[in-house]
C-alpha positions in Angstrom: 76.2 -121.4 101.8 75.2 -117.5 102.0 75.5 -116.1 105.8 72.8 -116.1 107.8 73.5 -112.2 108.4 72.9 -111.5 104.8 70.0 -113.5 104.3 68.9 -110.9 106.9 68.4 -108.5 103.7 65.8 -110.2 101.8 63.7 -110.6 105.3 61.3 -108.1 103.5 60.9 -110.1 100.4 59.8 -113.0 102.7 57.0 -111.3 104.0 55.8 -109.7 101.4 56.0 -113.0 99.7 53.7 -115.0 102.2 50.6 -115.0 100.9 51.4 -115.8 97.4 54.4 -118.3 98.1 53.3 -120.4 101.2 49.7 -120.7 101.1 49.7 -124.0 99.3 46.0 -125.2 101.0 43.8 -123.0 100.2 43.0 -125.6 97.0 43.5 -128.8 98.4 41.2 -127.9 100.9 38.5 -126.2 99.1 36.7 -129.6 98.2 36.0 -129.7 102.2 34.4 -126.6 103.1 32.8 -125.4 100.2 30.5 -123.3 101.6 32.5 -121.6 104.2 35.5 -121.5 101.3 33.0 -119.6 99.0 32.1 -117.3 102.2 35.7 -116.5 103.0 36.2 -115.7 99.1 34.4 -113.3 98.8 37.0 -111.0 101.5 39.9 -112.9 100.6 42.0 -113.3 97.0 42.4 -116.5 95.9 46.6 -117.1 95.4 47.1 -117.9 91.6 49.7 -120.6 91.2 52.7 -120.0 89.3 53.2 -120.8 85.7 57.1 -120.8 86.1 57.7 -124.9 84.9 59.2 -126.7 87.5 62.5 -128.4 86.8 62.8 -132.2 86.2 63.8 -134.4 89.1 66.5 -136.8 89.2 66.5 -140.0 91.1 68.1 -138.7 93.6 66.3 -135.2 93.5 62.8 -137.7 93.8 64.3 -139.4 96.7 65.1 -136.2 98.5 61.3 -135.1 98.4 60.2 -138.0 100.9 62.6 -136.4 103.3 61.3 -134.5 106.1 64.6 -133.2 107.5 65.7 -131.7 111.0 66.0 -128.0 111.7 66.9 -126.7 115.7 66.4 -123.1 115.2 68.1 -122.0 118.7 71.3 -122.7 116.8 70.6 -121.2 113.4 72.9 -118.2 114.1 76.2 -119.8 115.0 78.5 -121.3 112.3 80.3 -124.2 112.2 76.9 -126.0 114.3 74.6 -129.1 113.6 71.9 -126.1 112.3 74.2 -124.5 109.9 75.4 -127.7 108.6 71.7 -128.8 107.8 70.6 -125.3 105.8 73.9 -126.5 104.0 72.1 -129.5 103.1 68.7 -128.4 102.8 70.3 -126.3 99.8 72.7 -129.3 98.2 69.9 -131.7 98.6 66.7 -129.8 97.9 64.8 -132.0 100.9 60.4 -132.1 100.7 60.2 -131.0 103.9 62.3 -129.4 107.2 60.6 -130.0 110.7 61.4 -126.9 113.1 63.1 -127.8 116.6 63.8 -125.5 119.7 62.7 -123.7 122.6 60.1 -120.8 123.2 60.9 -119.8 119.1 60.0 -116.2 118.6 57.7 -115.1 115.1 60.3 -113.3 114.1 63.4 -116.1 114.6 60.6 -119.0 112.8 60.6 -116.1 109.7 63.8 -115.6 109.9 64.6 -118.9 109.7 62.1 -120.1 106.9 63.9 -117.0 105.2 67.1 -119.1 105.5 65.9 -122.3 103.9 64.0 -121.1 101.2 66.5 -118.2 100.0 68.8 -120.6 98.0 65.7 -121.7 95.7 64.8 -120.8 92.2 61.3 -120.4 91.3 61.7 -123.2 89.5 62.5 -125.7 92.2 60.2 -127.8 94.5 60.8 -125.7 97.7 60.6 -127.3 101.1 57.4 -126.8 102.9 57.8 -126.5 106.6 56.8 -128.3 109.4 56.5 -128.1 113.2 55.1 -130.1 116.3 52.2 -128.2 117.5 50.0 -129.9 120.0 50.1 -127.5 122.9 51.1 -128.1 126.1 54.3 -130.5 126.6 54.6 -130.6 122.6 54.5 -126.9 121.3 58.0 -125.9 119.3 56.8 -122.0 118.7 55.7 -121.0 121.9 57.8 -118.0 122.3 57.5 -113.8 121.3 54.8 -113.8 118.7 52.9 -117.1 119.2 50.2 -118.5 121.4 50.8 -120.9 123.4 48.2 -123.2 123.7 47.0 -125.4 126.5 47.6 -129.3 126.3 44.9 -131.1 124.1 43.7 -132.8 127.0 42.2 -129.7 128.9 41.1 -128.0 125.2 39.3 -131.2 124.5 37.6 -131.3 128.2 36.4 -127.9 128.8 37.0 -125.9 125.5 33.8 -124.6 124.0 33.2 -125.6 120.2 33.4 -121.5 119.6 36.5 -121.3 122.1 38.6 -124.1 120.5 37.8 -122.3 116.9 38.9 -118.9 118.5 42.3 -120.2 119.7 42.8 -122.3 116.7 42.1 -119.5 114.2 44.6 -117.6 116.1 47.3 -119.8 116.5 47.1 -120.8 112.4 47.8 -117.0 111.5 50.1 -116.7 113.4 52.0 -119.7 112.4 51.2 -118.7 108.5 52.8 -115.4 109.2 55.7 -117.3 110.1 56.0 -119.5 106.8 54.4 -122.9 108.1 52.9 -125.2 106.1 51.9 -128.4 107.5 51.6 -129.1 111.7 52.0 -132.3 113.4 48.6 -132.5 115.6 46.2 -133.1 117.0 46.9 -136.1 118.7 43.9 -138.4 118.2 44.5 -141.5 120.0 42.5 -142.2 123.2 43.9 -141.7 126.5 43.8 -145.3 128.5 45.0 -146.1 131.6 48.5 -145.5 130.2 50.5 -142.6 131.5 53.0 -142.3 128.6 51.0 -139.0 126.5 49.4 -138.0 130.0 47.9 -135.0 129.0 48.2 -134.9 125.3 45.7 -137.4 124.8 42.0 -137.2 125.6 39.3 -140.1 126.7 36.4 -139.3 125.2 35.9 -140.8 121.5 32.8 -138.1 120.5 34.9 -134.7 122.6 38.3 -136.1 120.6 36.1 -135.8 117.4 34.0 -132.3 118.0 37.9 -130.7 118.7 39.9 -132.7 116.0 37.2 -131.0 113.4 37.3 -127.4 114.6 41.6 -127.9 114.6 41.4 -129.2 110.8 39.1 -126.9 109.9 40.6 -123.5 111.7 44.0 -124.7 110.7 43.3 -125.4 106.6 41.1 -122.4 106.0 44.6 -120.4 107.4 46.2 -122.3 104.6 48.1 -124.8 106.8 48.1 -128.8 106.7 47.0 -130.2 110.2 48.9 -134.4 110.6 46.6 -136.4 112.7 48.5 -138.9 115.3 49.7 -141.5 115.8 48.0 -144.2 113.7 47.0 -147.1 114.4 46.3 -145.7 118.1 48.8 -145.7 120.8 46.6 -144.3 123.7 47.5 -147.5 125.4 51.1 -147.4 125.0 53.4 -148.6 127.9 56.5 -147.0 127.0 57.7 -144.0 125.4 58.8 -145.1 121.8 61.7 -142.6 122.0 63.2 -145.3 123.9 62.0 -148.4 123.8 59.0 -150.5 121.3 55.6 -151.1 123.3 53.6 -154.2 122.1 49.5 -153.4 122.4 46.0 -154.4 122.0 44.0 -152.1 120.0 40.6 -151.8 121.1 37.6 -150.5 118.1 37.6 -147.1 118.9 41.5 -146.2 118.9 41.0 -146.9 114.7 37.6 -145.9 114.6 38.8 -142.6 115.2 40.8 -142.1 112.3 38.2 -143.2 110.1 35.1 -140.5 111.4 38.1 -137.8 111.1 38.8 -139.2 107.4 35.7 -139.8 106.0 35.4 -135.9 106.4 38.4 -134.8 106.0 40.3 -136.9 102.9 43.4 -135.3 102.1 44.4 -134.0 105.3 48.1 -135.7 106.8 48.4 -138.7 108.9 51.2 -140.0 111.1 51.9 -143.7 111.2 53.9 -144.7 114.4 55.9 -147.3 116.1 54.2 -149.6 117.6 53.4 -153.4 117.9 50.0 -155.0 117.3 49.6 -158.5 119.2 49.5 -161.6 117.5 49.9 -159.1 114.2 52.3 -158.5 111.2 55.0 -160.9 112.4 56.4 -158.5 115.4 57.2 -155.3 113.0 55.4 -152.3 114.1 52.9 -150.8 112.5 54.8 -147.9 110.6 57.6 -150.6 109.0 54.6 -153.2 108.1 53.3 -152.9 104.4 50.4 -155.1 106.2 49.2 -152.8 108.7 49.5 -149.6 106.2 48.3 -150.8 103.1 44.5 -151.6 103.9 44.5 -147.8 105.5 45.8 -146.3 102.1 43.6 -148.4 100.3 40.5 -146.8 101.6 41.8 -143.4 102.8 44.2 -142.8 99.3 44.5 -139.2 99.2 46.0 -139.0 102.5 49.8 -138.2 102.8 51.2 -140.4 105.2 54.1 -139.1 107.5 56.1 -141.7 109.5 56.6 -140.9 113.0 60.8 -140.2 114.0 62.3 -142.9 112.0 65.3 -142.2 114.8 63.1 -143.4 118.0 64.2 -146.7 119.3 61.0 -147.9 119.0 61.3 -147.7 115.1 65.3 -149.3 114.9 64.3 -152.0 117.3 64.4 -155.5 116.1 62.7 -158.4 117.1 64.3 -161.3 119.2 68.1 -159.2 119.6 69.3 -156.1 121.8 70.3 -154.9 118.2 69.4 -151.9 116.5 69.2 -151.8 112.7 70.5 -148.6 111.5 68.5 -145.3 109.5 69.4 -146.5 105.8 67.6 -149.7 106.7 64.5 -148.2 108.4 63.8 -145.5 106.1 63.8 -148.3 102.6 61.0 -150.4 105.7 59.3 -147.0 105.9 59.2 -146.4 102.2 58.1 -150.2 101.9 55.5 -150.0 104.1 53.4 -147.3 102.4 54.7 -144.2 104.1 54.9 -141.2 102.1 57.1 -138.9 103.8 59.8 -140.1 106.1 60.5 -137.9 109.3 63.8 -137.7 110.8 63.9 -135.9 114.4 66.6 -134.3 116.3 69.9 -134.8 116.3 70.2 -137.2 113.0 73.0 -135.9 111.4 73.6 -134.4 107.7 76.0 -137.3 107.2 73.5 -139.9 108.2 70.6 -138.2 105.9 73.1 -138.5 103.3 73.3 -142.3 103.7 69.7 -142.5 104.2 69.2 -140.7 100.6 71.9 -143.2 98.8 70.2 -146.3 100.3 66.6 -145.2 98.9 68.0 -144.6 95.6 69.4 -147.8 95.2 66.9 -149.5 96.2 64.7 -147.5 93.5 66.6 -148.3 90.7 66.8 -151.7 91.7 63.0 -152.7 92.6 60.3 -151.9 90.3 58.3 -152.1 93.3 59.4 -149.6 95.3 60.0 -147.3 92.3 56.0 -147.3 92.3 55.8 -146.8 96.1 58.2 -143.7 95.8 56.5 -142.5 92.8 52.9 -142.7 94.1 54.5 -140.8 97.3 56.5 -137.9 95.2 53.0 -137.3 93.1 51.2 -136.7 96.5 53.8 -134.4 97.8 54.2 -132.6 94.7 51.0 -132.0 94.3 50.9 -130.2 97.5 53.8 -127.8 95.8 51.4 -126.8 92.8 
């Protein structure tokens, strides 16, 4: 794996590469806002995709672009660490997806460190589109140098104005384009109960949560970046932090509702599935790991690419009736099962563990015809996204 310190040389390149490499969106969104797309046209080029034939993917190389792999960016720079070891196998394993970690992340450390994943690519690979929790508030990787930070949901949702929340929104997507993101993980739609576990992440108000989720999507995609919508099927209710332990909950109409006014707008936006159990429903798995709670969802909202929430929370490796834990390899075939499209694994899951994770999918793959289809349906979604 090159040195970060020379990857420093091609820093230029990156930039003057952003508009034509990383604005993937502009076309999957297009169908949306056709008359503000055709406004913004007229001042802005249109990127022309590139006629440079991708390379076939092997089983394995298939497997890889579910992935949605773990990057801490405020150890990029030091050999021998957990950060150096992943951008060795971001390169061996060509991975869909990396997920940016840290703290108060500077512009010019996120380019520089999109400049560090993507510079062992060939123009004719599938490179990694990147991703990055950006809610505001308690949950806002890139809130350093360079980068607005915004306010928690809650408050934007309150007492934003429809013109403020587009303002802020509009700012905060450039910026993050400048820095080579693709796809963020908000807004948070579910709807704040009496629960104090997302305290001020989530808001009350069905119609507010609605108005602010629209002018997010729409600032965010015009910029050229993906927003994920969260956490389906609605945890606004939850007891316990699914970091740590699995909540079991009543959903009430509105927490799904939600989804579906945000959907039947906005089709192909992202979506994140979460751990959580239903009540009386789909035999005590939670809702991410149960092909029964997902599959209805992707029948009527197909064109949606479904993320799983951490596949590493506790909440997710729980299982029912024992104090045991079933480990990643074992989750992430459940996730994959259950309709998921791309599989997120959060901080701290190692290289190693990734590697088992990749060898457990395959198999599985070449031994169930059924799964082959579920992985298949999910690469052409994510590829399609790489056009």
């Amino acid at each position: 794996m090159k040195h970060l310190t020379t990857k420093l040389l091609i820093f230029v390149l990156f930039v003057l590469t952003l508009l034509s490499a990383y604005n993937y969106f502009q076309k999957p969104f297009a169908d949306r806002f056709k008359v503000e797309q055709k406004e913004l046209s007229q001042n802005q080029a249109t990127p022309t995709p590139s006629k440079v034939p991708k390379k076939e993917l092997s089983t394995r190389d298939k497997i890889a672009q579910l992935l949605v792999v773990p990057l801490d960016l405020n150890d990029l720079e030091n050999e021998g660490t957990a950060s150096a070891k992943m951008l060795n196998f971001i390169e061996n394993y060509d991975p869909g997806f990396v997920l940016y970690f840290g703290e108060q992340i500077s512009t010019s450390a996120a380019a520089l460190a999109t400049t560090a994943v993507r510079s062992s690519f060939a123009e004719t690979d599938y490179v990694p589109l990147i991703a990055v929790d950006h809610e505001g508030g308690l949950v806002q990787r890139l809130s350093g140098e360079g980068f607005t930070k915004l306010e928690a949901w809650q408050k934007v949702v309150e007492t934003y104005t429809p013109a403020q929340q587009k303002a802020v929104y509009n700012q905060s997507s450039r910026e993050l384009l400048a820095a080579g993101i693709n796809i963020v993980f908000a807004p948070v739609v579910d709807l704040a109960s009496a629960s104090a576990v997302l305290q001020s992440r989530a808001a009350s108000d069905l119609d507010l949560t609605v108005n602010a989720t629209t002018n997010f999507i729409y600032s965010f995609s015009q910029n050229g970046i993906m927003p994920v919508i969260k956490h389906f099927p609605g945890i606004g209710s939850i007891g316990r932090d699914p970091h740590y332990a699995v909540s079991t909950i009543s959903l009430k109409n509105q927490d799904t509702a939600i989804f579906g006014r945000i959907l039947d707008v906005f089709g192909n936006i992202g979506v994140m599935s979460t751990h959580v159990r239903l009540t009386d429903k789909f035999a005590g798995k939670v809702c991410s790991l149960s092909e029964e709670c997902l599959g209805k969802f992707l029948e009527l909202y197909p064109r949606v690419l479904l993320f799983s929430d951490d596949l590493s929370m506790k909440a997710a490796r729980a299982q029912l009736g024992t104090s045991q834990e079933k480990d990643l390899p074992t989750v992430a075939v459940e996730a994959v099962r259950a309709g998921n499209n791309a599989l997120i694994f959060g901080k701290g899951v190692e290289t190693q563990t990734l590697e088992q994770v990749i060898y457990a999918l395959q198999k599985e793959y070449e031994d169930s015809e059924s799964f082959r289809q579920k992985v298949e349906t999910s690469l052409g979604k994510i590829l399609n996204l790489k056009k």
